[in-house]
C-alpha positions in Angstrom: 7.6 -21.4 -8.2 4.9 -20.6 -5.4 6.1 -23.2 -3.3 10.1 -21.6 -3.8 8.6 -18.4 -3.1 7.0 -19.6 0.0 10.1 -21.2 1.6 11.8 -18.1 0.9 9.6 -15.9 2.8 9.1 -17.6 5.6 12.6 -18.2 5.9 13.0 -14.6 5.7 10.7 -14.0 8.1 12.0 -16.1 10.8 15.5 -14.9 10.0 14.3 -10.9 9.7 12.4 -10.8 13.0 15.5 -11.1 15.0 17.6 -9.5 12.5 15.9 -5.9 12.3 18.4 -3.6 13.2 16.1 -0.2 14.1 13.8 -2.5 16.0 9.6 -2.2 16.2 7.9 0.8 15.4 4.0 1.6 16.3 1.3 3.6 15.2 -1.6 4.4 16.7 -5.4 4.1 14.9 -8.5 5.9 16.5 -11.2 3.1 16.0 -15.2 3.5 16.2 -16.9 0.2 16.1 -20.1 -1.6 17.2 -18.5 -5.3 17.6 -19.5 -6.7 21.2 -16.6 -6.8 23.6 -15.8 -10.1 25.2 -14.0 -9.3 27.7 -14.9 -8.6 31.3 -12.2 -5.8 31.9 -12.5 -2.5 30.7 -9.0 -1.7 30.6 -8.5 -4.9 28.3 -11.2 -4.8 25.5 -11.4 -8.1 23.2 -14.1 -7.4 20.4 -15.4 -10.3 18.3 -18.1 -11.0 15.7 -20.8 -10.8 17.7 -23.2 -7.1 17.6 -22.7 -4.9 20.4 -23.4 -1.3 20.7 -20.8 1.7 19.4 -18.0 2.1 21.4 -14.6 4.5 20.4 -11.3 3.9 21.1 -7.7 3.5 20.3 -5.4 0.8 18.7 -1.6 0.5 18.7 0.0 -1.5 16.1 3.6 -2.6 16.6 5.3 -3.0 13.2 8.8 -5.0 12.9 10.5 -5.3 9.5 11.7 -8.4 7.8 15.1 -7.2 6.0 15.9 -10.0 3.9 12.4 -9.7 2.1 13.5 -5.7 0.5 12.5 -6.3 -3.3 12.3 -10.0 -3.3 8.7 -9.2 -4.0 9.7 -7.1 -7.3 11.9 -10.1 -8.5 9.1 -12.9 -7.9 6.2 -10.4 -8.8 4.1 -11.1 -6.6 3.3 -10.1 -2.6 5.7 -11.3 0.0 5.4 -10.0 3.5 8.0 -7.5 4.4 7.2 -6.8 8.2 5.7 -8.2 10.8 2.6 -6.4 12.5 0.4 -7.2 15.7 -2.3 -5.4 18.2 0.0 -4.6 21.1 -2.8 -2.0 23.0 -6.5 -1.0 23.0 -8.1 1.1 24.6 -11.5 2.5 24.9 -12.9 6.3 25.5 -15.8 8.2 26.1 -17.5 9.7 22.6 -17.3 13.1 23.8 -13.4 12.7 24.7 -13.1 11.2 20.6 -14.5 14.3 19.6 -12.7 16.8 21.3 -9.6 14.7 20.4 -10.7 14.9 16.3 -11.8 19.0 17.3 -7.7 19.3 17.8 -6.3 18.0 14.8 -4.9 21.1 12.5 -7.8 21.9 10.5 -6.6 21.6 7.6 -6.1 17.6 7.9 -8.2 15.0 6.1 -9.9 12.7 8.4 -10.1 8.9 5.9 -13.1 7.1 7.4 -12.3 3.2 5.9 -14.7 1.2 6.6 -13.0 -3.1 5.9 -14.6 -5.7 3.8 -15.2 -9.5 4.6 -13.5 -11.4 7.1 -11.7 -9.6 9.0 -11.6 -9.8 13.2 -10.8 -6.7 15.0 -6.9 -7.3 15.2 -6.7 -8.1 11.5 -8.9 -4.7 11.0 -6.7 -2.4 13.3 -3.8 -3.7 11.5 -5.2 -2.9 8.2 -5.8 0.6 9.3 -2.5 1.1 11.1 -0.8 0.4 7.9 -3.1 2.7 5.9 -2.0 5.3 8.9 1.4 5.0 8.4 1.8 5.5 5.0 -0.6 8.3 5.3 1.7 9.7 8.1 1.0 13.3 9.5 -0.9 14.4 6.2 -4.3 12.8 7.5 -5.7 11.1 10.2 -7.3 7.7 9.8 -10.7 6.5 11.6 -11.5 2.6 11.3 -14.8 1.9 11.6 -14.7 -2.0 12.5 -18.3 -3.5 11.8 -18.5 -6.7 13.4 -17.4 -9.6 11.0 -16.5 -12.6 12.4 -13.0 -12.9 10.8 -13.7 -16.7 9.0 -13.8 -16.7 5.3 -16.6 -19.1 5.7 -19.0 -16.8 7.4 -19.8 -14.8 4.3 -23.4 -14.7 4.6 -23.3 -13.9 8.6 -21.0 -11.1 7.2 -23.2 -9.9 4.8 -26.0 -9.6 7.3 -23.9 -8.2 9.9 -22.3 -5.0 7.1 -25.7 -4.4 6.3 -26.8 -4.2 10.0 -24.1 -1.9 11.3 -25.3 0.5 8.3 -27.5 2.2 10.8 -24.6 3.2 13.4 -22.2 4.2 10.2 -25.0 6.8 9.3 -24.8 7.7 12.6 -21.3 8.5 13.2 -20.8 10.3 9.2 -23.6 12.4 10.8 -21.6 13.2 14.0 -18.4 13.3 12.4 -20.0 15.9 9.7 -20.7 18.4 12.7 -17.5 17.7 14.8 -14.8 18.2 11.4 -17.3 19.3 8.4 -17.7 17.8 4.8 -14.9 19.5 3.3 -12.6 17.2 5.5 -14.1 13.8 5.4 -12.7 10.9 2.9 -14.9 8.0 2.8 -13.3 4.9 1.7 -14.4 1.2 2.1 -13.4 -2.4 0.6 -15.3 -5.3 -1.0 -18.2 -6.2 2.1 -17.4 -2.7 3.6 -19.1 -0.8 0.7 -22.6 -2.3 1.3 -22.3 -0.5 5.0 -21.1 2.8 3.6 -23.8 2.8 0.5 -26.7 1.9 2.7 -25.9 4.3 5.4 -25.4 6.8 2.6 -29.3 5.9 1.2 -30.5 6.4 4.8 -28.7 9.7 5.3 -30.0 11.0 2.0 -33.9 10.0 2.8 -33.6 11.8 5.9 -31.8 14.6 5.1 -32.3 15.0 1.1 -29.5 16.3 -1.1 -26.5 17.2 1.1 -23.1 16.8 1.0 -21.4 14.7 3.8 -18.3 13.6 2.3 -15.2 15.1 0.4 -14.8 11.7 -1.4 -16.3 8.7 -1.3 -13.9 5.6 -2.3 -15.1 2.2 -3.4 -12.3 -0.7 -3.5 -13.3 -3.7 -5.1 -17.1 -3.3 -3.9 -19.0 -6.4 -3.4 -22.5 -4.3 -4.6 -24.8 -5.6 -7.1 -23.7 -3.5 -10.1 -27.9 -2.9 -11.1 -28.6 -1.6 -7.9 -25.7 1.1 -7.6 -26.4 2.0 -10.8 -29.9 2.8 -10.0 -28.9 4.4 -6.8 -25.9 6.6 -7.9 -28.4 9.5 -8.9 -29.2 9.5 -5.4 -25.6 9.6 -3.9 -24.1 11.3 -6.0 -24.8 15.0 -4.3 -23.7 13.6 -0.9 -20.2 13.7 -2.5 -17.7 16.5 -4.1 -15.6 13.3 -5.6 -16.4 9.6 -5.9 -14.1 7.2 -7.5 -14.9 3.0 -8.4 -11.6 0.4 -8.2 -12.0 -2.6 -10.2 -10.4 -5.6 -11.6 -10.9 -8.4 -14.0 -8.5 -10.5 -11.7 -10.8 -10.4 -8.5 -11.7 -13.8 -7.4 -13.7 -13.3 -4.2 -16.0 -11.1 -6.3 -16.2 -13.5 -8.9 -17.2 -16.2 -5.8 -20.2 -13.6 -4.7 -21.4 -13.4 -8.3 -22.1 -17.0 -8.9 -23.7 -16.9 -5.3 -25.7 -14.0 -6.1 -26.4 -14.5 -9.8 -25.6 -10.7 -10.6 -22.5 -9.2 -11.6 -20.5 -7.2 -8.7 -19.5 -3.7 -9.2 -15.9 -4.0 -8.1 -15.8 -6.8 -11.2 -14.4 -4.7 -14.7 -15.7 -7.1 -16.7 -15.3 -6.5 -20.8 -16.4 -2.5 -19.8 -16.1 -1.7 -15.7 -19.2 0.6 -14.5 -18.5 4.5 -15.8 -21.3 6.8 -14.8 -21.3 10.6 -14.6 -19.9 12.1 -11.5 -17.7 8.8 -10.6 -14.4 7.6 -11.8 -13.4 4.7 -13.0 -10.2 2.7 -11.9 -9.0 -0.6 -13.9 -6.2 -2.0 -12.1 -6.8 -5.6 -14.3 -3.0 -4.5 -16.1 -1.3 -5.0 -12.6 -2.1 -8.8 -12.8 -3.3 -10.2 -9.9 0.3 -10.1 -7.8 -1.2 -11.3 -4.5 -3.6 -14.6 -4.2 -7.0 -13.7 -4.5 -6.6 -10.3 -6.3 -8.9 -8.2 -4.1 -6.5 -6.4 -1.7 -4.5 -4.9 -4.7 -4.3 -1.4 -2.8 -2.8 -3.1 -0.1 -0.9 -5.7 -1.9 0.2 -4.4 -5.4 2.6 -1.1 -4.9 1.6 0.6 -7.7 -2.2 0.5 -6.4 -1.1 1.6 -2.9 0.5 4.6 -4.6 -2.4 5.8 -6.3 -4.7 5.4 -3.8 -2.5 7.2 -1.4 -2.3 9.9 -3.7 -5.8 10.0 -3.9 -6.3 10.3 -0.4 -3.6 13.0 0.0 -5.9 15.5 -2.7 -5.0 14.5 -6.2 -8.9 13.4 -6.7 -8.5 14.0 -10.6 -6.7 9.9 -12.1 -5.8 12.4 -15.0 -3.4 13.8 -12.4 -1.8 10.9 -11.1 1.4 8.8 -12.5 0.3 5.5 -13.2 -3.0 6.2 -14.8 -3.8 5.8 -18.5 -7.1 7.3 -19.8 -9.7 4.8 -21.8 -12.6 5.5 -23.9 -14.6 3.2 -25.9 -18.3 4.2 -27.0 -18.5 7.6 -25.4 -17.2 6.4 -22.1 -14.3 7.4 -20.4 -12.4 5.2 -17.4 -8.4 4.7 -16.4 -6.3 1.9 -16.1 -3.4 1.6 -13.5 -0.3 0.2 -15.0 2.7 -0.5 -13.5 5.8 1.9 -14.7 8.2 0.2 -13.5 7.5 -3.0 -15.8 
């Protein structure tokens, strides 16, 4: 059945790319990111995996759509891809011009800071974003921060060192970003690796500074953390925050990879109870089955994920208030499960 499934979508996909009728759209991504550039021209930045210093800029995405795909995913259950994306432009720009161009958004926009996990290489990253953008549309503006990964799913220890590493400029730039566009506006949301940038840079922030709030929401998607150590840290991040909510899944398998190489249980892992702690909520998206390979993209992959994670972004912080949610309590805890309607 995987093979059929396959054959059909890549047959669809050499068939759709010259059968799109409205042709290629793009969306642009503002980017902040401290990967070294490659290249030797300015006006034609490569970034890699290698550590450089911050540098701001701008991506553009071209997106092409592969008609014959439209619900095959539904009837296989499982991901299928349904456009084509690629990098067509970046550019680079001074940090005073990135601010002023943040200072003219309507104020009343969210500005989603995602921070991406494990490998992924700066075109993979920008296209990440760019689809987060566009489903987001005009009702908030999304920031990548890129850290430099080197984009090989072998490298996950040089990864690891390299998320924690470019905690220092993330703490940096949340600092910045808190004085150019305010708490009240910020989302912070990061993925699996990602979240070990954002937490650390959150510690730092608070040592500094001591109880504060930066953030509107924080956001943790399938977190590759050591569950002990957030745990023992929450108390501390918890003020930086007016909202925090946890994603996890029993169906994970990259997680369940960095638990048997670090011997401790990750936090974006539900396990027979997922992590519930006062002041965070709990998301189990285990019901949705894995749909996609390895599980841990669900809010990319898995349409009833992206939906509530979109509506999260767009204000409905409360899982309570959101369609596809089902509350959960077993010995005094309370956490939600996502579950598909549509089944």
């Amino acid at each position: 059945m995987a093979a059929l499934a396959l054959l059909i979508a890549v047959t669809a996909c050499a068939a759709g790319s010259a059968a799109d009728p409205d042709g290629p759209s793009f969306t642009e991504l503002l980017f902040v990111t401290d990967r070294a550039d490659r290249s030797d021209d300015p006006e034609t930045p490569r970034f890699g995996g290698r550590r450089g210093p911050v540098v701001h800029g701008r991506c553009e995405v071209r997106f092409r759509n592969i008609p014959l795909t439209d619900g095959l995913a539904r009837a296989l259950d499982t991901h299928i891809p349904t456009e084509i994306r690629n990098v067509h432009r970046v550019a680079t720009m001074p940090a005073a011009a990135f601010d002023s161009e943040l200072q003219q958004l309507p104020p009343e926009r969210p500005i989603v800071l995602f921070v991406h996990g494990y490998a992924y290489g700066f075109d993979r990253a920008c296209r990440q974003g760019a689809q987060l953008q566009r489903r987001l549309g005009e009702d908030a503006t999304v920031l990548l921060f890129t850290w430099p990964s080197d984009g090989n799913p072998m490298d996950y220890g040089s990864d690891r060192g390299d998320a924690e590493w470019a905690a220092l400029d993330f703490a940096d730039l949340v600092e910045r970003l808190n004085a150019v566009v305010g708490p009240d506006r910020l989302k912070i949301a990061a993925h699996s690796l990602g979240s070990r940038t954002v937490l650390d840079a959150l510690v730092r922030l608070q040592l500094k500074n001591g109880i504060e709030r930066l953030a509107d929401h924080l956001v943790l998607l399938a977190p590759d953390f050591d569950t002990a150590r957030f745990r023992a840290l929450w108390p501390l991040l918890a003020p930086m925050v007016r909202d925090a909510t946890l994603y996890v899944s029993d169906n994970d398998r990259p997680l369940g990879v960095s638990e048997s190489l670090h011997d401790m249980p990750r936090l974006g892992q539900a396990g027979g109870a997922p992590t519930v702690l006062d002041g965070l909520q709990t998301v189990d998206v285990s019901p949705l089955g894995r749909y996609h390979p390895t599980g841990h993209e669900y809010y990319r992959y898995h349409p009833a994920a992206g939906e509530d994670f979109i509506a999260l972004l767009l204000g409905r912080a409360d899982a309570a208030e959101r369609p596809n949610t089902v509350r959960r309590t077993q010995d005094g805890k309370t956490w939600y499960e996502l579950v598909d309607r549509e089944d």
